[in-house]
N, CA, C and O atoms as a Maestro MAE file, in Angstrom:
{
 s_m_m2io_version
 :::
 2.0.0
}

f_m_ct {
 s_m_title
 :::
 protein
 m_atom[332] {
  # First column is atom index #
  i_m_mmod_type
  r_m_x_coord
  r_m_y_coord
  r_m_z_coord
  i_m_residue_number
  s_m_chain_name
  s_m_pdb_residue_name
  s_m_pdb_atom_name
  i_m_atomic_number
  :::
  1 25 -0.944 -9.596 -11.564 1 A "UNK " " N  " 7
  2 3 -0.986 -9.747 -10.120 1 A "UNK " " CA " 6
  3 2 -1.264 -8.378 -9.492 1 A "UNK " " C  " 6
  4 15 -0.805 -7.322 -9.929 1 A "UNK " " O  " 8
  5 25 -2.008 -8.493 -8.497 2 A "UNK " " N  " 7
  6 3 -2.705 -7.478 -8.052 2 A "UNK " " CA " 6
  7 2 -1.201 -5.862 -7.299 2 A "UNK " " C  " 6
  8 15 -1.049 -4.654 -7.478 2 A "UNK " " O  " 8
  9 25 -0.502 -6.979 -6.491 3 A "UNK " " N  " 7
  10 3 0.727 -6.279 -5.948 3 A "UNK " " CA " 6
  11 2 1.569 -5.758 -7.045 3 A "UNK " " C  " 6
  12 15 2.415 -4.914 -6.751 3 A "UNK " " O  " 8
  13 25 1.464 -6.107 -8.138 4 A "UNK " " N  " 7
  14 3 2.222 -5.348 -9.689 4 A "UNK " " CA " 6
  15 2 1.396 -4.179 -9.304 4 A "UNK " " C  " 6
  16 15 1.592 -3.267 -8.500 4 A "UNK " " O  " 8
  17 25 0.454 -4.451 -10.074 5 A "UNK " " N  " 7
  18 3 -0.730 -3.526 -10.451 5 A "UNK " " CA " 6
  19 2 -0.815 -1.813 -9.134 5 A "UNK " " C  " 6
  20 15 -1.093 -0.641 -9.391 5 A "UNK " " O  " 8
  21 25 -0.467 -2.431 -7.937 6 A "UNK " " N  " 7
  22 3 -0.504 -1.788 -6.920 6 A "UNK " " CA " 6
  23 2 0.899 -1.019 -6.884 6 A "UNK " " C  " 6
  24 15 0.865 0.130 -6.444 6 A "UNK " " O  " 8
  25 25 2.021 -1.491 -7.267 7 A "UNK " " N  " 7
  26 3 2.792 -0.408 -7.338 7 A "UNK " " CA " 6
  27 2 2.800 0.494 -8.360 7 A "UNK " " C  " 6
  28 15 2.955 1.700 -8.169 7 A "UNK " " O  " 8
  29 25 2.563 -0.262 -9.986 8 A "UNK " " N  " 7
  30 3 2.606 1.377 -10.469 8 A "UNK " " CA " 6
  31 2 2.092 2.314 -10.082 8 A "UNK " " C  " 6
  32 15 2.699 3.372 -9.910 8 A "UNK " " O  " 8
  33 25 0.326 2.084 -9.756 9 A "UNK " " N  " 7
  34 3 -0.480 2.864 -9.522 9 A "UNK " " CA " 6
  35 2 0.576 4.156 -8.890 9 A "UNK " " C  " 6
  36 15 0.853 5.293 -9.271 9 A "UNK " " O  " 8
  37 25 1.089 3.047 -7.397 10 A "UNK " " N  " 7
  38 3 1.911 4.059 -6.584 10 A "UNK " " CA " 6
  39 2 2.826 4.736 -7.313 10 A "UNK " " C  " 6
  40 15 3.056 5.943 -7.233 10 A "UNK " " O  " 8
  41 25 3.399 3.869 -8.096 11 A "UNK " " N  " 7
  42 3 4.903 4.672 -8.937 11 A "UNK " " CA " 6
  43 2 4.266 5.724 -9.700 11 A "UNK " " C  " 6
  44 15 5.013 6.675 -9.931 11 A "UNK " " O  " 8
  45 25 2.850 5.830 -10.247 12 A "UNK " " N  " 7
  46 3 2.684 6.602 -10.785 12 A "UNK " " CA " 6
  47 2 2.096 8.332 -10.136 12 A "UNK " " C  " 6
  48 15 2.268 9.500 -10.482 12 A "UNK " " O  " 8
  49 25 1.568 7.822 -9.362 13 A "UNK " " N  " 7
  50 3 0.892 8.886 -8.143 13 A "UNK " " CA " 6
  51 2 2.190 9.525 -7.747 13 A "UNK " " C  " 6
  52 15 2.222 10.736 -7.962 13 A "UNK " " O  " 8
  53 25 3.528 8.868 -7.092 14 A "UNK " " N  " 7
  54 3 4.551 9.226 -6.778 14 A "UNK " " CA " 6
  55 2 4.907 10.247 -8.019 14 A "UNK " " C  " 6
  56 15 5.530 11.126 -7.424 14 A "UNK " " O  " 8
  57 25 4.878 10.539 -9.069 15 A "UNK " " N  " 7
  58 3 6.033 10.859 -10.505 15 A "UNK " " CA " 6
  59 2 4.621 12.144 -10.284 15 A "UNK " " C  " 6
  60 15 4.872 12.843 -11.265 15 A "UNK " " O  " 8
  61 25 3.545 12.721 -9.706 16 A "UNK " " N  " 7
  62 3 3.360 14.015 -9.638 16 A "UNK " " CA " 6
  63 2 3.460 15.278 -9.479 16 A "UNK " " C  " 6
  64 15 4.190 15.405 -8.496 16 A "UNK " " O  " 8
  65 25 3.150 16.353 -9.876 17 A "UNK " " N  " 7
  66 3 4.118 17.498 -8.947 17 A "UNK " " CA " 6
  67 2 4.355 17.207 -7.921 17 A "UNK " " C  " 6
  68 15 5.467 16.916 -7.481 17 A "UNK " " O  " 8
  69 25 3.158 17.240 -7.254 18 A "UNK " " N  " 7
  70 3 2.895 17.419 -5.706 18 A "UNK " " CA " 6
  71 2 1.797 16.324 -5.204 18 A "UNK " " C  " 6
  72 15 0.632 16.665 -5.001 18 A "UNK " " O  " 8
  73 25 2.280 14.882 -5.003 19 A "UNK " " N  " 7
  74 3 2.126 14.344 -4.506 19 A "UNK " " CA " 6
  75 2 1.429 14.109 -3.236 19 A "UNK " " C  " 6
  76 15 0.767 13.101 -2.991 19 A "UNK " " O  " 8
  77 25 1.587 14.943 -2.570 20 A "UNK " " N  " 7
  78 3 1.674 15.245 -0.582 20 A "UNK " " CA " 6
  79 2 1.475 16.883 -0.604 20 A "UNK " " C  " 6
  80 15 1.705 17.699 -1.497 20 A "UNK " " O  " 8
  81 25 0.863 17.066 0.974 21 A "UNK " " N  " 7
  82 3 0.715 18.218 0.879 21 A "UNK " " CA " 6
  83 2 1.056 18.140 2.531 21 A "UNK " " C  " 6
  84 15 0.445 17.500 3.386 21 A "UNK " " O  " 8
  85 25 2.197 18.977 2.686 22 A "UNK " " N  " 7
  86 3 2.371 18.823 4.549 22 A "UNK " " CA " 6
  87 2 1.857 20.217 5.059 22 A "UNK " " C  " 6
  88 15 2.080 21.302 4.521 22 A "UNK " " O  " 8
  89 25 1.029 19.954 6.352 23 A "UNK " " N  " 7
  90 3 0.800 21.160 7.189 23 A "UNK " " CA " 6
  91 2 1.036 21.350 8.823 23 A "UNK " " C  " 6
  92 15 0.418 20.819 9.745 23 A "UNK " " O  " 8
  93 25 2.024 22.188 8.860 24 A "UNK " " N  " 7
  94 3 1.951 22.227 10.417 24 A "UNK " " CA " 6
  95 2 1.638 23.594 10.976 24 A "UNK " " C  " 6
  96 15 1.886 24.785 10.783 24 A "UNK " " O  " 8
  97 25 0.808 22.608 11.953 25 A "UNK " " N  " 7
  98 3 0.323 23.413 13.222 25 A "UNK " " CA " 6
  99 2 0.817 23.795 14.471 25 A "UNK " " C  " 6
  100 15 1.346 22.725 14.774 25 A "UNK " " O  " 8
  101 25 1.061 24.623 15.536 26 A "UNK " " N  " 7
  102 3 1.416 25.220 16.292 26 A "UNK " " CA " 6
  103 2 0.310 25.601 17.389 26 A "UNK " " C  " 6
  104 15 -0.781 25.785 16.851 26 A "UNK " " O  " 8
  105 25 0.298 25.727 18.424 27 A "UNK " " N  " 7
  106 3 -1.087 25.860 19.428 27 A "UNK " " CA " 6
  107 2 0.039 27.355 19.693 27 A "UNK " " C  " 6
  108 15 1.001 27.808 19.072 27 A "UNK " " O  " 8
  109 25 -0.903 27.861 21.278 28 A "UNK " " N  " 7
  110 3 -0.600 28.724 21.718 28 A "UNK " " CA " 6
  111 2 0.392 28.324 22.989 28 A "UNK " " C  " 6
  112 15 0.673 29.154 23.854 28 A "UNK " " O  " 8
  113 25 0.669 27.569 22.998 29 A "UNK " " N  " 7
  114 3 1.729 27.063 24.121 29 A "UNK " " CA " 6
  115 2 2.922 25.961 23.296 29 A "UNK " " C  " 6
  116 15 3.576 25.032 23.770 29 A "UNK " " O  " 8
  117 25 2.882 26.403 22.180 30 A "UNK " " N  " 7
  118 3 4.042 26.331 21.456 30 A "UNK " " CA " 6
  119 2 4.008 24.453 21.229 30 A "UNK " " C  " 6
  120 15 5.005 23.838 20.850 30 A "UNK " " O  " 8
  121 25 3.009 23.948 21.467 31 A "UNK " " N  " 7
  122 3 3.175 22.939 21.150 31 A "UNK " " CA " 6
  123 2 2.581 22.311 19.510 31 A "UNK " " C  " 6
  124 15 1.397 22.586 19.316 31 A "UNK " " O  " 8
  125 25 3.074 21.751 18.693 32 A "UNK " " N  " 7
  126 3 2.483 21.476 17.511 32 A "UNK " " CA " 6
  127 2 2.653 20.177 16.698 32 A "UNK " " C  " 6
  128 15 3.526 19.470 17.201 32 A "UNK " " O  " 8
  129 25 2.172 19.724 15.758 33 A "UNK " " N  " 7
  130 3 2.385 18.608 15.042 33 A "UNK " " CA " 6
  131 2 2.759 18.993 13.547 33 A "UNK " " C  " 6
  132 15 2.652 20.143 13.122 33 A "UNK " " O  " 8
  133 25 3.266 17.787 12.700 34 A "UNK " " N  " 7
  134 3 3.151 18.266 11.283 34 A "UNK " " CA " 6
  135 2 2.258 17.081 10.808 34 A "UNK " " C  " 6
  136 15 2.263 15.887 11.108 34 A "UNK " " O  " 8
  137 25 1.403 17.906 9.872 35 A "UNK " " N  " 7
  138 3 0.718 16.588 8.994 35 A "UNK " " CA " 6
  139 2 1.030 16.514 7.638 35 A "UNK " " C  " 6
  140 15 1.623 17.279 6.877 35 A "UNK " " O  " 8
  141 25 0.412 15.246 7.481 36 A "UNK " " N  " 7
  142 3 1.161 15.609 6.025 36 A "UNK " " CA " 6
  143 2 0.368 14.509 5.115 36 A "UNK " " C  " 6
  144 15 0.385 13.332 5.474 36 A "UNK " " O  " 8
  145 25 -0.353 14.919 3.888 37 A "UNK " " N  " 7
  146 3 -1.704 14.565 3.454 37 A "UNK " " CA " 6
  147 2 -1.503 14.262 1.669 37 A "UNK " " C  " 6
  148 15 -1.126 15.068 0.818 37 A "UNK " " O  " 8
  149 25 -1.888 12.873 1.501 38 A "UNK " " N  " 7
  150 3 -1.937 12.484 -0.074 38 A "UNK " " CA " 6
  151 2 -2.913 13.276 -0.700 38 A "UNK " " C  " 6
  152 15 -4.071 13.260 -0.283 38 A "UNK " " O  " 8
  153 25 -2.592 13.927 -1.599 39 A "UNK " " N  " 7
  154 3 -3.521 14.637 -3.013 39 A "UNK " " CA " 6
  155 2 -4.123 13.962 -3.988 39 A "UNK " " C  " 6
  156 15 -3.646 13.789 -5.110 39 A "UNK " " O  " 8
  157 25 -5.188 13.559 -3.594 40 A "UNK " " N  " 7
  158 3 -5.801 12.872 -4.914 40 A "UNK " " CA " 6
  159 2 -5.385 11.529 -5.042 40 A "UNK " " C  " 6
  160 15 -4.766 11.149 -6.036 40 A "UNK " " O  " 8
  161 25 -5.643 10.882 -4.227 41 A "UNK " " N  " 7
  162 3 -5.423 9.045 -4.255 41 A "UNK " " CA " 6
  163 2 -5.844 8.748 -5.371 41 A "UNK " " C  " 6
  164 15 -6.975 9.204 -5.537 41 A "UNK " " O  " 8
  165 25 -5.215 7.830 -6.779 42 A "UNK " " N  " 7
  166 3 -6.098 7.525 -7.468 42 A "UNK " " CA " 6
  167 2 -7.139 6.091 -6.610 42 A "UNK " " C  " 6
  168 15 -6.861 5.214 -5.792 42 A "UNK " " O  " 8
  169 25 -8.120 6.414 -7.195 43 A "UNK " " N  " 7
  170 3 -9.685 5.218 -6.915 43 A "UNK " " CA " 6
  171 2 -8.673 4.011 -7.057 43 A "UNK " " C  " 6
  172 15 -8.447 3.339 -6.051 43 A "UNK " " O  " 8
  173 25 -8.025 3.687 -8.301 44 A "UNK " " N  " 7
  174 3 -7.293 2.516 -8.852 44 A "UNK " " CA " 6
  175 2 -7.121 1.653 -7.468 44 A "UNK " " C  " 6
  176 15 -7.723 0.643 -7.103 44 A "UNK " " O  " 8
  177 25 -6.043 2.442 -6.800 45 A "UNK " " N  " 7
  178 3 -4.973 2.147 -5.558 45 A "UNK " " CA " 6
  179 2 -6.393 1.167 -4.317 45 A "UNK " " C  " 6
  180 15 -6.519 0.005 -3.931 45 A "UNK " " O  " 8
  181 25 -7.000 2.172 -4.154 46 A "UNK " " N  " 7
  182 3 -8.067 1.309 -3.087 46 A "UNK " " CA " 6
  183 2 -8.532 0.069 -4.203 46 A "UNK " " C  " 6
  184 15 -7.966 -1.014 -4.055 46 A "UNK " " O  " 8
  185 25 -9.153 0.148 -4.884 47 A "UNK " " N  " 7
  186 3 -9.764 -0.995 -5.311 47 A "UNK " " CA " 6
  187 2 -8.745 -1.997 -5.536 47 A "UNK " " C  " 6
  188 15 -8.971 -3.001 -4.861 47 A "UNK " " O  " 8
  189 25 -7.602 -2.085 -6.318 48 A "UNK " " N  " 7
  190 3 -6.626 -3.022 -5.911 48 A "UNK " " CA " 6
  191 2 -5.841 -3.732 -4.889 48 A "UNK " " C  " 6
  192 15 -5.551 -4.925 -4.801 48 A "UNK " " O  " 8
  193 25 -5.500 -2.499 -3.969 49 A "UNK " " N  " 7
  194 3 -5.798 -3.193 -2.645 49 A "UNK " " CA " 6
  195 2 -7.013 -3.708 -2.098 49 A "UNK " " C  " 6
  196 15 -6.785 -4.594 -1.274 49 A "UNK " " O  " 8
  197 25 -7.837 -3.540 -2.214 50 A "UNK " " N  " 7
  198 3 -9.148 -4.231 -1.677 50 A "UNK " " CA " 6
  199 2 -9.182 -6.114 -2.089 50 A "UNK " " C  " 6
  200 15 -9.138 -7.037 -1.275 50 A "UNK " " O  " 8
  201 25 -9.257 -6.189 -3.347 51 A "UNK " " N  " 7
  202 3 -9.461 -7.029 -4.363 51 A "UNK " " CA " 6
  203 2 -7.611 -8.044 -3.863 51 A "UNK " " C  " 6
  204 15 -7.454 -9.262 -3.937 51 A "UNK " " O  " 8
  205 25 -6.623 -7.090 -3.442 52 A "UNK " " N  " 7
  206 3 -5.598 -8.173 -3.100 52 A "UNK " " CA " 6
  207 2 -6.198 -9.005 -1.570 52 A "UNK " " C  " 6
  208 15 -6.385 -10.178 -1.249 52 A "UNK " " O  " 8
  209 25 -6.361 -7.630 -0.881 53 A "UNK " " N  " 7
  210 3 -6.513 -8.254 0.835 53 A "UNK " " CA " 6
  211 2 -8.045 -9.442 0.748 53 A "UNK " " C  " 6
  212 15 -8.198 -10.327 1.591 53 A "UNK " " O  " 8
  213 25 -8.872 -9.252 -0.221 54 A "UNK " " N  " 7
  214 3 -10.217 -10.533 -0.473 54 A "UNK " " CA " 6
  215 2 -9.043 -11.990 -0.750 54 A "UNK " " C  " 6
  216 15 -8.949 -13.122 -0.276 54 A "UNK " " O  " 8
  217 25 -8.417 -11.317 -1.606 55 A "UNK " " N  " 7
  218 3 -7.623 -12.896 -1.929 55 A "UNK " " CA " 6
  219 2 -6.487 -13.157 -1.453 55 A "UNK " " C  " 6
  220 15 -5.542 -13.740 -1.985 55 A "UNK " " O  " 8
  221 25 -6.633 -12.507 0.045 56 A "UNK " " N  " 7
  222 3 -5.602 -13.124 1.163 56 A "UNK " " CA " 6
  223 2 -6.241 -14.058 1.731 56 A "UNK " " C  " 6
  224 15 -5.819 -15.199 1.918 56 A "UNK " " O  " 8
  225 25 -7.762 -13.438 2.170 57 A "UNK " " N  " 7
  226 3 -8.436 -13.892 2.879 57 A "UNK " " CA " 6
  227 2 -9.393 -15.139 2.754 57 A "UNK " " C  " 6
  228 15 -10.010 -15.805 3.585 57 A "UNK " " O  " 8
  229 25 -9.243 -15.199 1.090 58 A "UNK " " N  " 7
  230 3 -9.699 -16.463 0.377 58 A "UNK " " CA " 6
  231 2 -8.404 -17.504 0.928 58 A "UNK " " C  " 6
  232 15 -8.580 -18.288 1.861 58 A "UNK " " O  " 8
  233 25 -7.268 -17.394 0.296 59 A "UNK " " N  " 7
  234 3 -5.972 -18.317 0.679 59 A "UNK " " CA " 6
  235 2 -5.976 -18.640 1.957 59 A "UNK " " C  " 6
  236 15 -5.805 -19.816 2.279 59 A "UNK " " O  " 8
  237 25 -6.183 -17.595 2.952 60 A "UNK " " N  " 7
  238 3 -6.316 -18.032 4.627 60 A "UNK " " CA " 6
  239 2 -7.217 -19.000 4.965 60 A "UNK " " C  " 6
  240 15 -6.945 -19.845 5.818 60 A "UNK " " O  " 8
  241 25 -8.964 -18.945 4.003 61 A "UNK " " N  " 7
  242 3 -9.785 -19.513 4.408 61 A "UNK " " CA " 6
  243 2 -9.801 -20.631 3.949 61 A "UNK " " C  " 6
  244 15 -10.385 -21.497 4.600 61 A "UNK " " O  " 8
  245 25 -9.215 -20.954 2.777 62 A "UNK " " N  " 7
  246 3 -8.628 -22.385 2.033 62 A "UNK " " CA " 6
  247 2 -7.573 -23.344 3.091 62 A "UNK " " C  " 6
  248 15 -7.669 -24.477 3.564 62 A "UNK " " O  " 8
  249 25 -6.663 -22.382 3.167 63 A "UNK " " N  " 7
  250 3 -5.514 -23.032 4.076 63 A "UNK " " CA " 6
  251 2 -6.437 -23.449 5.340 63 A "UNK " " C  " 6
  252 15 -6.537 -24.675 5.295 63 A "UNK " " O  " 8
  253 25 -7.001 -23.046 6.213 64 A "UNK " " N  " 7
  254 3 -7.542 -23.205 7.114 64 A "UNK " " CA " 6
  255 2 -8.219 -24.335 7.350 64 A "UNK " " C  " 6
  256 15 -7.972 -25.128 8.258 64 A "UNK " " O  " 8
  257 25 -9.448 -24.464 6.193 65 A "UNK " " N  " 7
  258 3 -9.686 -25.714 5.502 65 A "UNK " " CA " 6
  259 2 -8.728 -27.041 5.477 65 A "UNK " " C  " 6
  260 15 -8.675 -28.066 6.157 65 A "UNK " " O  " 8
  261 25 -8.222 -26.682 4.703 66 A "UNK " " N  " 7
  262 3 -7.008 -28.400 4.686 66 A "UNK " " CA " 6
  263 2 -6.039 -28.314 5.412 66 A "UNK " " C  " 6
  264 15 -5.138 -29.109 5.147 66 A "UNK " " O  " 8
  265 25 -5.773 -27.218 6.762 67 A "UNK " " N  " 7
  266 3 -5.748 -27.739 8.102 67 A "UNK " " CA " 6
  267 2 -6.432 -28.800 8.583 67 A "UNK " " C  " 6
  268 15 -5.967 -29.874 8.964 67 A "UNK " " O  " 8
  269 25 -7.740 -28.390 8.540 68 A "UNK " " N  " 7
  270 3 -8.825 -28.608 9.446 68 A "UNK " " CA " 6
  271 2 -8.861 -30.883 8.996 68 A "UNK " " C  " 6
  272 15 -9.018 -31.888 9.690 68 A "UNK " " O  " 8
  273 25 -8.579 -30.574 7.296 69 A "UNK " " N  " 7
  274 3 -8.594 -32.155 6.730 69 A "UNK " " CA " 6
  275 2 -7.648 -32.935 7.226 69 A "UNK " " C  " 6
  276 15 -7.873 -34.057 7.679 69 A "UNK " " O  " 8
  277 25 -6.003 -32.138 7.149 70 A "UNK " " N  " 7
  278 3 -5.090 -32.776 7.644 70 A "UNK " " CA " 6
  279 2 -5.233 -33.238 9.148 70 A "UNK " " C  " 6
  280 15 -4.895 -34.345 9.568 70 A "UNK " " O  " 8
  281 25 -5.744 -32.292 9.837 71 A "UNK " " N  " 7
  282 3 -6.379 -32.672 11.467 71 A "UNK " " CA " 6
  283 2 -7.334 -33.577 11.583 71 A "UNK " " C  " 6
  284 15 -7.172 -34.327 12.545 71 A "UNK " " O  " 8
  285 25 -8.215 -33.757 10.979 72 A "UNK " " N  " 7
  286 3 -9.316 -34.927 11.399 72 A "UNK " " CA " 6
  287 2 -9.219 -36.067 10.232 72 A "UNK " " C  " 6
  288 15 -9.869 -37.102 10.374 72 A "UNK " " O  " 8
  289 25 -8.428 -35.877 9.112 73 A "UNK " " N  " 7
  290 3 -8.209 -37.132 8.643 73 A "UNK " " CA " 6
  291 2 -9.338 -37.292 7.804 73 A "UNK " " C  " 6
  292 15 -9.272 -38.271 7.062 73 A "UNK " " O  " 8
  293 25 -10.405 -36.560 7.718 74 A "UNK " " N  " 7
  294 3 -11.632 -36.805 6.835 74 A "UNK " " CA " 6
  295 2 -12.253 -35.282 5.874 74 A "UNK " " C  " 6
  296 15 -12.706 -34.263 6.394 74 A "UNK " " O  " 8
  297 25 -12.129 -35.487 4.724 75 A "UNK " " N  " 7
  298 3 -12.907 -34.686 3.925 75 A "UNK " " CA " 6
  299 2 -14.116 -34.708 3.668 75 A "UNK " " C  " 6
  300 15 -14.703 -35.721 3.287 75 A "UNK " " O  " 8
  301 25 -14.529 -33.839 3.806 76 A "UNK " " N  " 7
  302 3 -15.133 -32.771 5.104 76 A "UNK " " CA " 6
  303 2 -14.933 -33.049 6.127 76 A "UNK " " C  " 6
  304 15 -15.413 -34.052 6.656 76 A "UNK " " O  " 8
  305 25 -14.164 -32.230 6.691 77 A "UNK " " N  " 7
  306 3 -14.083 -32.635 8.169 77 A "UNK " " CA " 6
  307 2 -14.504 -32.796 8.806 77 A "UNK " " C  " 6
  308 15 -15.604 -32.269 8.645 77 A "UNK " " O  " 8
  309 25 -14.423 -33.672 10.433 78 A "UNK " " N  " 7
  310 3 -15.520 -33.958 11.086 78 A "UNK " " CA " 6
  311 2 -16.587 -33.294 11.702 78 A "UNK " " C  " 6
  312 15 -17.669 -33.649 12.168 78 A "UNK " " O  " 8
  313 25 -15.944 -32.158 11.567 79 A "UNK " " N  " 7
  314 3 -16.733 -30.823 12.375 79 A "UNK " " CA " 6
  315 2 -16.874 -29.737 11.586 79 A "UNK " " C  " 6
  316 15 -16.858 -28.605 12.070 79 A "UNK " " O  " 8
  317 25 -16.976 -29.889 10.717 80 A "UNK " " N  " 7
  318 3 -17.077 -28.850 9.362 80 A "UNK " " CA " 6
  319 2 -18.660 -28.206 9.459 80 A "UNK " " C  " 6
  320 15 -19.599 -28.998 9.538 80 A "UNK " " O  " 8
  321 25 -18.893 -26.827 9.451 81 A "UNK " " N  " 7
  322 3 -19.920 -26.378 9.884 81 A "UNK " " CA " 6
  323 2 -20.526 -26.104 10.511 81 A "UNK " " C  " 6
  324 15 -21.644 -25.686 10.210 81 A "UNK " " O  " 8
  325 25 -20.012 -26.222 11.899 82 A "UNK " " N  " 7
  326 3 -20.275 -25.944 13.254 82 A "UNK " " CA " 6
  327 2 -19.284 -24.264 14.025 82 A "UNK " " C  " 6
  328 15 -18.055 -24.243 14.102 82 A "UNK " " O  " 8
  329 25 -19.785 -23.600 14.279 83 A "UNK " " N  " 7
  330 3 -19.523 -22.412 14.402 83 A "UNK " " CA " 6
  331 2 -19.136 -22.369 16.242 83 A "UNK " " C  " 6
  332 15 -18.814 -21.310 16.781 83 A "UNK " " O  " 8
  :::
 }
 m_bond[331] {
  # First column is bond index #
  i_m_from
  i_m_to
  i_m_order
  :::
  1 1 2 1
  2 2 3 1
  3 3 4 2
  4 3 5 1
  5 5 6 1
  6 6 7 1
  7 7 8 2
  8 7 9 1
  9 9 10 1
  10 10 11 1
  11 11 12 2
  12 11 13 1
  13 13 14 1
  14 14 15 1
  15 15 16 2
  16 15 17 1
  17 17 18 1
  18 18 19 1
  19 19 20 2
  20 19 21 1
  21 21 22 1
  22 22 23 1
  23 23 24 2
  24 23 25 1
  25 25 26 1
  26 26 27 1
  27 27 28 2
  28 27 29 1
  29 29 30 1
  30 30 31 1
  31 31 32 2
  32 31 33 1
  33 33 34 1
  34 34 35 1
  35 35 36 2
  36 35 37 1
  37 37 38 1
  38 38 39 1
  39 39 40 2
  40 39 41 1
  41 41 42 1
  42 42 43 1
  43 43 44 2
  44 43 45 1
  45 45 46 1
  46 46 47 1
  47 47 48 2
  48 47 49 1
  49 49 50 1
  50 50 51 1
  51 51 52 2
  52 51 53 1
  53 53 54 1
  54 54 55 1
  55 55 56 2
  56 55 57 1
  57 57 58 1
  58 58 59 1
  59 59 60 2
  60 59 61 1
  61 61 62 1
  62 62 63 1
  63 63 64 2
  64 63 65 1
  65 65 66 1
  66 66 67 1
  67 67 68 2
  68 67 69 1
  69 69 70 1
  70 70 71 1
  71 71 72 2
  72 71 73 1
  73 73 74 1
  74 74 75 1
  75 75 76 2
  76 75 77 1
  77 77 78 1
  78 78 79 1
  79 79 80 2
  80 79 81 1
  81 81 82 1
  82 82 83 1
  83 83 84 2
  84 83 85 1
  85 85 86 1
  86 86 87 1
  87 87 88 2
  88 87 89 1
  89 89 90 1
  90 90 91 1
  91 91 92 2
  92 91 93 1
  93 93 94 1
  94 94 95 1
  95 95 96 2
  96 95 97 1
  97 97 98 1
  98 98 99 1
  99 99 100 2
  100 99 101 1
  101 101 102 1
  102 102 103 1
  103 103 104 2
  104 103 105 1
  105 105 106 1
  106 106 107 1
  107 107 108 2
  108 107 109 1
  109 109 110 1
  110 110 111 1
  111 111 112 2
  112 111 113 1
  113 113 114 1
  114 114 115 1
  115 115 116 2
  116 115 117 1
  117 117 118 1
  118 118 119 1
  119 119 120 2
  120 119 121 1
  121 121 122 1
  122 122 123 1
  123 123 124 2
  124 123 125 1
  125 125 126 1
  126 126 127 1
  127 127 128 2
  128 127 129 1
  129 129 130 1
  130 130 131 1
  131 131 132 2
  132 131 133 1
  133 133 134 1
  134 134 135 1
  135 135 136 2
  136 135 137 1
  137 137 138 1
  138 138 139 1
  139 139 140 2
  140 139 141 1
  141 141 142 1
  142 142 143 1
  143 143 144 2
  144 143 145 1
  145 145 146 1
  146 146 147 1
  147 147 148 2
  148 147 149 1
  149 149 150 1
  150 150 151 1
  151 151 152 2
  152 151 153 1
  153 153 154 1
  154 154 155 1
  155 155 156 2
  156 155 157 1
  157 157 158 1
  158 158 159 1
  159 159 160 2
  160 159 161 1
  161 161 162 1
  162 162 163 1
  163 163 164 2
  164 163 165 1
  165 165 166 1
  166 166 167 1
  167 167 168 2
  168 167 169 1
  169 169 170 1
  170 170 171 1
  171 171 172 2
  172 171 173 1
  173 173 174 1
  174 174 175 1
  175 175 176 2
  176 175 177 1
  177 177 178 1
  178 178 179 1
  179 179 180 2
  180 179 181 1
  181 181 182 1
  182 182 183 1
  183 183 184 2
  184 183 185 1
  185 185 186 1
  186 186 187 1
  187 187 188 2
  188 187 189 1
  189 189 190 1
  190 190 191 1
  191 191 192 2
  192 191 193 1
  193 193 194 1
  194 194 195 1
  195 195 196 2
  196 195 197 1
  197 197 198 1
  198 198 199 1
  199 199 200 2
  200 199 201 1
  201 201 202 1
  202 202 203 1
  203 203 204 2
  204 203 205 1
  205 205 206 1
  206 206 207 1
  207 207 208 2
  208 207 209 1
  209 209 210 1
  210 210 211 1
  211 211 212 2
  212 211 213 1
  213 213 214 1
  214 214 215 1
  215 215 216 2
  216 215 217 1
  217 217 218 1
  218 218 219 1
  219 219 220 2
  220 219 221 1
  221 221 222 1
  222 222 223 1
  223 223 224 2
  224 223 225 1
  225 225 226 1
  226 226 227 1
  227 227 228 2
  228 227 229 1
  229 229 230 1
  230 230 231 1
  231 231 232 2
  232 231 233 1
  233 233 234 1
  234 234 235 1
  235 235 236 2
  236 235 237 1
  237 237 238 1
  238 238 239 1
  239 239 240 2
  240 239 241 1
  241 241 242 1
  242 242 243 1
  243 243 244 2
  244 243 245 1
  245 245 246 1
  246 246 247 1
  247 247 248 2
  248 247 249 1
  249 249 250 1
  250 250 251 1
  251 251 252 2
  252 251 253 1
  253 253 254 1
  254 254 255 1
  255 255 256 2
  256 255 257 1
  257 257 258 1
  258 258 259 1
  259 259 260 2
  260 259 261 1
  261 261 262 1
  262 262 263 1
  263 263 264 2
  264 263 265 1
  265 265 266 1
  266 266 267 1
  267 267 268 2
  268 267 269 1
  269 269 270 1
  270 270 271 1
  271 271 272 2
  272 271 273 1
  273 273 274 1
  274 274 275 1
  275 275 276 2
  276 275 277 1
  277 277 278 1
  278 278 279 1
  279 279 280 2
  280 279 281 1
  281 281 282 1
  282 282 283 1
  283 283 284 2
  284 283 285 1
  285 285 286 1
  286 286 287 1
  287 287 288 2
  288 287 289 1
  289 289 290 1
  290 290 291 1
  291 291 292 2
  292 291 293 1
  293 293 294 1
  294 294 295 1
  295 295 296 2
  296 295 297 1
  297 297 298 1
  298 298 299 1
  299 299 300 2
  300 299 301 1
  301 301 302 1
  302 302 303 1
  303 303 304 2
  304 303 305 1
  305 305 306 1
  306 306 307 1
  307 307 308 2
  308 307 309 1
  309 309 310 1
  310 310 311 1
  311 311 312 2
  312 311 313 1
  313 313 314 1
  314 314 315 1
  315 315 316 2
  316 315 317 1
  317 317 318 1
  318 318 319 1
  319 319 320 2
  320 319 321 1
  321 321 322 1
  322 322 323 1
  323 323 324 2
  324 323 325 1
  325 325 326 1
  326 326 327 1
  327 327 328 2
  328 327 329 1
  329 329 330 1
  330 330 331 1
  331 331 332 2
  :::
 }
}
């Protein structure tokens, strides 16, 4: 499962030296932020998330579907294909 797969990645990225790299800034009127920046994402992490959020969006578009059957009572629905 993709959400396994997605935490080691993380658990593993996490178990680095240095993980994160924080930097803060300061202006001249004393106002400033801190940032604070991942080192080296592994590739893994995006493509697994990618590949989970497609097969959310498959399940949404399924479900949506046999809404649409349970609502009109007919497979294919009556209005199936109309935008």
């Amino acid at each position: 499962m993709h959400h396994r797969e997605i935490a080691e990645i993380w658990e593993a990225f996490l178990q680095k030296d240095e993980p994160y790299s924080t930097v803060v800034y300061v202006d001249h009127d004393g106002e400033g932020r801190i940032s604070v920046y991942a080192n080296d994402l592994p590739d893994e992490l995006s493509l697994e998330f990618g590949e989970l959020l497609y097969q959310l969006r498959a399940t949404l578009d399924s479900l949506v579907y046999e809404l649409a059957i349970i609502d009109s009572g007919q497979d294919p629905p009556a209005r199936c294909g109309e935008a």
